[in-house]
Every structure is written in structure tokens, then in C-alpha cells.
N, C-alpha and C positions, 0 to 999 in steps of 0.2 A: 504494500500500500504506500505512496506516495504522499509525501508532504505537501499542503497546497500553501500560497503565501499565507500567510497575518497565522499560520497553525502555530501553537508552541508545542516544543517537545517534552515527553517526558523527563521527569528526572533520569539519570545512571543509576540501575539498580547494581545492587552488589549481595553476594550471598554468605552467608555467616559460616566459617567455615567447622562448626562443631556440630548445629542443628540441622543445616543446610538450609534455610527458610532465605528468603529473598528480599529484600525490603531496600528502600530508596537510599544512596548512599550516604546520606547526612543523619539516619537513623542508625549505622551502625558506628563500632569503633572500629578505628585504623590502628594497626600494628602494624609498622616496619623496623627495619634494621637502623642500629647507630653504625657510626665510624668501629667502632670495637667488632661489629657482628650480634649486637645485644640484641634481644628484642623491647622497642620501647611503644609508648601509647603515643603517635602522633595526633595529636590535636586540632591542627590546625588541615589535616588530610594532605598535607602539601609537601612531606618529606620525600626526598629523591628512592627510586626504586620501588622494585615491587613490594605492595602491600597484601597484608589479610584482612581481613574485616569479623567482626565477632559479634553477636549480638550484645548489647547494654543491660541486657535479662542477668540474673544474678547465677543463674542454673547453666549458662552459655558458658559466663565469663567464671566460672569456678571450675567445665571441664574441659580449658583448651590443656593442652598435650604438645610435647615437643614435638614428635612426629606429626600432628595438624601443621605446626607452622613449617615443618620440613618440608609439607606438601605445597604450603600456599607457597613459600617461598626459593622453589624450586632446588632447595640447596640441604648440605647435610650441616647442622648448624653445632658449636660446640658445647657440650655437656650445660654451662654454666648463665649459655644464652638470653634463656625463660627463669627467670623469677615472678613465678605467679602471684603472689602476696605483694612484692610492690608496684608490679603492674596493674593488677588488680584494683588495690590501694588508690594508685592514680586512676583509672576508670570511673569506680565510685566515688570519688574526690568532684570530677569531671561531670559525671551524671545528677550528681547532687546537686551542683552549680547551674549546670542546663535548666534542670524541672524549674528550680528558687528564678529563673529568667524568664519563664513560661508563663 
């Protein structure tokens, strides 16, 4: 189906990669890589390189797995990578501030 003028498009959807559920990408969180190889929460969706996306659900973000983001991120990552407790931490930090803006 074809775009005709004055149409907008949808948002970019992106899929969570724990649940697999689908949803707009400004609804989920972005993880990618630091300089280290680390995996951190980008924020602002704007860090260089490939991303993962997780749902902001508390049952998402409590079971990503190193192997999930070994998937997303196409690569074998090292042992020390995922700290799920401060990642997490920052997420919920994140979502807490979102909803209090809503």
C-alpha cells in the first residue's frame, strides 16, 4: 500500500527482546553497548550501534539474560557485561520519572 501526500506515518515499532511483544519505539527501553563493551540503558535512544529494546514491564526487565542480548546484539559479549541490578536500577529510576511527566 502506498503513501499518498499530507498521510503521516506510523511510528518505528521495535520488539522486546524477552517477551517478544511489539510496541512503538519510544515505549520500550534501549540497551546498547559503552566504549568498555558494557551493556548500559540508553536514554536518550541515540547511542551509536546496534540496540535491544526490553519492555519497561517489571517481569521483562527482571528476565533479560546475557544470551538475549548476545542475540540482539549480534556478538559474544564478556562474562561481566550485564549487571542486571544497576541497569535495572537505572530503568526504574527512568520509568519512575517518565509516568511523574505524564
Amino acid at each position: 500500500m502506498s503513501m499518498k501526500k499530507g498521510e503521516k506515518r506510523g511510528q518505528p515499532q521495535r520488539t522486546c527482546i524477552v517477551c517478544g511483544s511489539k510496541r512503538a519505539k519510544a515505549e520500550h527501553l534501549r540497551l546498547a553497548l559503552d566504549e568498555e563493551s558494557k551493556v548500559c540503558l540508553d536514554y536518550r535512544q541515540r547511542l551509536r550501534g546496534r540496540g535491544s529494546y526490553v519492555c519497561p514491564r517489571p517481569e521483562c526487565l527482571t528476565r533479560v539474560k546475557l544470551a538475549y542480548l548476545e542475540k540482539a546484539f549480534r556478538r559474544s559479549l564478556p562474562q561481566g557485561a550485564w549487571n542486571p541490578a544497576l541497569t535495572m536500577a537505572e530503568a526504574l529510576q527512568r520509568c519512575s520519572v517518565q509516568f511523574q511527566e505524564q
